[in-house]
C-alpha positions in Angstrom: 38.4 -27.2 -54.6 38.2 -30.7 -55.9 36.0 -32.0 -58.6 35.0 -34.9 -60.7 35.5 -34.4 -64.4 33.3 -37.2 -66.3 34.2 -37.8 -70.3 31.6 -39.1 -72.5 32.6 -42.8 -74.4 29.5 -43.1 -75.4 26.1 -41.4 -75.9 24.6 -41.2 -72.6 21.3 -40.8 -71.3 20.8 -38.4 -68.0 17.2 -39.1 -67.3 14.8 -37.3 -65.6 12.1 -39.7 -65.0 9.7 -38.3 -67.8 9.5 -37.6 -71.5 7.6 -35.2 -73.9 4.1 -35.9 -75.1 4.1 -36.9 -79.0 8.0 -36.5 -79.2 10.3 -38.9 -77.0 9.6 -41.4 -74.0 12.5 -40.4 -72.2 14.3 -36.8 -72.1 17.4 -35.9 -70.8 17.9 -33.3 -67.3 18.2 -30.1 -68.8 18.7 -26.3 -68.0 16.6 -23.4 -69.0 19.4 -22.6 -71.8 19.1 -26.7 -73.5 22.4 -27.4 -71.2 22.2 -31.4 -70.6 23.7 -31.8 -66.9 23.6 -34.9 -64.5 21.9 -34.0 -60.9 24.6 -34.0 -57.9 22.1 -36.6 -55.8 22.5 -39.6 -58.4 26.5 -38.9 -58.6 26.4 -39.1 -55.2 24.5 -42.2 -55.5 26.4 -43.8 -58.3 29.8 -42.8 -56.1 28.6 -44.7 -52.9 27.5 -47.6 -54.6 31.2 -47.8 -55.9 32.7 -47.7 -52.8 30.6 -49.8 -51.1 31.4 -52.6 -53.7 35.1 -52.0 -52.5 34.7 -51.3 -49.1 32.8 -54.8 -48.7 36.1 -56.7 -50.3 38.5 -55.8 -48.3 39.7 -58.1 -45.3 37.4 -57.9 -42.6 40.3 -57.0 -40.3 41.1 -53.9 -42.0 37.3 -53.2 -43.4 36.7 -50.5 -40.3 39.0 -48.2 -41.1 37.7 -47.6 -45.0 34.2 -48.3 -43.6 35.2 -45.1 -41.1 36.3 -42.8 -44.6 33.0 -44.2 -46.6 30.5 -43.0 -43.8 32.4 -39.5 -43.6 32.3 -39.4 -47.0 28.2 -40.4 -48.1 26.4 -40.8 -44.4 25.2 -43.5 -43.1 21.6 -45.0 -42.9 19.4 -42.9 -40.9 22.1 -40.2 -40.5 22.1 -37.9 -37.1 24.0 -34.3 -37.1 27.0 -36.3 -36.5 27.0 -38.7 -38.5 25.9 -37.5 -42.1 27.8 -36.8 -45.3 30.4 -34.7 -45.2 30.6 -34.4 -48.7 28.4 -32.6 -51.2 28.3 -33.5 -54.8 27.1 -30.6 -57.1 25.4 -31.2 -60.3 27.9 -31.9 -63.1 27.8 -29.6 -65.8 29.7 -28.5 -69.1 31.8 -26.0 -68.5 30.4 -22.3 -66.9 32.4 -20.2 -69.2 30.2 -21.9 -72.3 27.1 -22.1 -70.7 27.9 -18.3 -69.4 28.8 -17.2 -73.2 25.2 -19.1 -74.6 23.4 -18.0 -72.0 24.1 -14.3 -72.4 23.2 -14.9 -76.4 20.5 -16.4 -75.4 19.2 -13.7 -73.4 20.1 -10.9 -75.9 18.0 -12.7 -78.1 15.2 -13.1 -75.5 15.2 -9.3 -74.9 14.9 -8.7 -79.1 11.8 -10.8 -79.0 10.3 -8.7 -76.0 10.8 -5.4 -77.7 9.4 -7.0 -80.8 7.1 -9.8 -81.3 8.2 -10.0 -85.0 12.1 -10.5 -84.6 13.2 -14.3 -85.2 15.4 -15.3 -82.7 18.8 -16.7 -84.0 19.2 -19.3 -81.7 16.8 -20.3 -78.9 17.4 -22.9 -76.2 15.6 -25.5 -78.1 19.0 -25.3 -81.0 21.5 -25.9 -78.0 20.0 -28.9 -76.6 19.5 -30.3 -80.4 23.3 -29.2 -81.1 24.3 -31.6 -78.2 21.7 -34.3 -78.7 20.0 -36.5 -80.3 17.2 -39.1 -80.3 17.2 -42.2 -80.7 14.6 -45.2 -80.6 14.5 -48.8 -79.5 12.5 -51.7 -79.7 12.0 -54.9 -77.8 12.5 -58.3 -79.5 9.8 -61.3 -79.2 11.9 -64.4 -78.5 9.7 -66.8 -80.0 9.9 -65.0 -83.8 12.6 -62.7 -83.8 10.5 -60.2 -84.8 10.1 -56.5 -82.7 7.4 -56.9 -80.7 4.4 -55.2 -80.8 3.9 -51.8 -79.2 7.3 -52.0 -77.7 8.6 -49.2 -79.6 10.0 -46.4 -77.4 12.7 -43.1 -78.2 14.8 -41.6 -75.8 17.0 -38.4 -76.3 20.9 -39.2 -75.7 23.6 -36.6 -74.8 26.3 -36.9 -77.7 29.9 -38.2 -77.3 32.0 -36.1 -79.1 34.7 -38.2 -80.9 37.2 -35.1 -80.8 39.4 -35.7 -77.5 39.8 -31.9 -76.6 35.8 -32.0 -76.6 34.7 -30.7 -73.0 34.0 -32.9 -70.2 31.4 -32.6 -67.9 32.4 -31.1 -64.2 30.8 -31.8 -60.5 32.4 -29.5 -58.0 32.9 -31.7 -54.4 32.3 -29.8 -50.9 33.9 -31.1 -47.6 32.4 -29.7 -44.2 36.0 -30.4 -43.2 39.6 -30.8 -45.1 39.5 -34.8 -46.3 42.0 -37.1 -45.1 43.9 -39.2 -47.4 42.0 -42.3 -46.6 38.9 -40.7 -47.7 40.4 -39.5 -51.1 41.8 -42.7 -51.3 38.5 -44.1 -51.3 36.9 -41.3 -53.3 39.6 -41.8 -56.0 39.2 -45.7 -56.8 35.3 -45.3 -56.4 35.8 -42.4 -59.3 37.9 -45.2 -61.7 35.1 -47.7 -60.8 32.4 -45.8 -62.1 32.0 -46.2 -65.9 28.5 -46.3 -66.6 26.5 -43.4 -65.6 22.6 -43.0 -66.6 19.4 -44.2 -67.7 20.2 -47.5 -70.1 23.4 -48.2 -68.2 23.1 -51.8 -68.8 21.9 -51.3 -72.6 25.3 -49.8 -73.8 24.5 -46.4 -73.2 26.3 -44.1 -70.5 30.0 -45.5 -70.8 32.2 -42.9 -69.1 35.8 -42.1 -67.6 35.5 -40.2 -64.3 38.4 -38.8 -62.7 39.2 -37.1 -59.7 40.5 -33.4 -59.5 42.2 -30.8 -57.2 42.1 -26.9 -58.1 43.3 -24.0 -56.7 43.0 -21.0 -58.9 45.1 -19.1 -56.6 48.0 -21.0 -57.1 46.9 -22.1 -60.6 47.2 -25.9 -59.5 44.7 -28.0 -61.5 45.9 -31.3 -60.9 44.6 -34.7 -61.3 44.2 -36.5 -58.2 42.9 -39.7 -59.1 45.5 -42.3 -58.0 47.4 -39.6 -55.7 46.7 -41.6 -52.6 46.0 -45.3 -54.0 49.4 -45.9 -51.8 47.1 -46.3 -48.7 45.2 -49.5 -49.8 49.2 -51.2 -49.8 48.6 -51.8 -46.4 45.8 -54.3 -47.6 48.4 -56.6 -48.7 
């Protein structure tokens, strides 16, 4: 199975396109359990617009051949059968054995409340998402005094970056409808260094990121990083 593991450098927005009246502008995608996760289809995005920044530098006489491994990899405009994506991007997520631990808490606690209308819970969905976030506000600046301007205020809940380096990372599992050749992981692996910013407020210093690429087979109990395994085939490019 391959993967993308993405580390947090900075607090990082994963928007969802709304907020929550009388409390923040913009809220982070979220699961049931408070979970903040980033939605397969805007990796995906983020990855092709990567690789399409490369693909487009590279000699024009050689360009085919990576152009070949980009539209086997994301599709191309207008896709038929034959020629969409052959890769699937899931949504990147902490890891399942901590969101399967909370989750069962959670739902003990959930089933306590049920039986009793009194009990307390000791944690609820609403803690996990505050223990992993926070929110923060902004303001735009009138040019012409310096001062914020009027009605310009607006917050926004970030996902934390945890200064600790053994802090998890957040995980997309990758599905091929057939085995990828080493062009296309190529490709797949310097489109995964390229991306560094990830999110809503991108350009504003948030979302700063180190993606890499990963190759697992529990079976074998190979978890191995696969990120500039096959950068050997862009030598030809010399």
């Amino acid at each position: 199975m391959y993967a993308i593991k993405i580390k947090l450098l900075s607090d990082t927005t994963f928007g969802r396109g709304d907020g929550v009246a009388g409390l923040i502008d913009s809220e982070v995608e979220h699961d049931r359990y408070g979970f903040p996760y980033l939605r397969g289809r805007t990796l995906k995005g983020l990855l092709s617009e990567e690789c399409d920044n490369l693909v487009i530098l590279i000699p024009e006489s050689q360009r085919q051949r990576w152009l070949e491994a980009r539209n086997t990899l994301f599709g191309e405009p207008g896709s038929t059968d034959k020629t969409m994506a052959k890769m699937h991007v899931g949504d990147a997520c902490l890891p399942s054995d901590l969101r399967e631990e909370v989750a069962f808490q959670l739902q003990k606690e959930e089933d306590k409340k049920r039986k009793d209308q009194c009990y307390k819970p000791s944690v609820t969905s609403t803690d996990i998402l505050a223990s992993l976030t926070a929110i923060r506000q902004q303001t735009a600046i009138d040019p012409e005094d310096g001062a914020p301007a009027e009605h310009s205020l607006r917050s926004f809940r970030v996902v934390i970056r945890d200064p600790v380096d053994a802090a998890p990372s957040f995980e997309a599992p990758l599905f091929f409808d057939e085995n990828p050749t080493p062009e296309m992981l190529a490709l797949l692996g310097v489109g995964t260094l390229a991306l560094r910013r990830i999110g809503s407020g991108r350009n504003r210093g948030r979302g700063h990121v180190q993606c890499t690429l990963h190759y697992r087979d529990k079976s074998k109990n190979i978890n191995e990083d696969i990120t500039r395994k096959f950068i050997n085939c862009f030598e030809v490019l010399k």
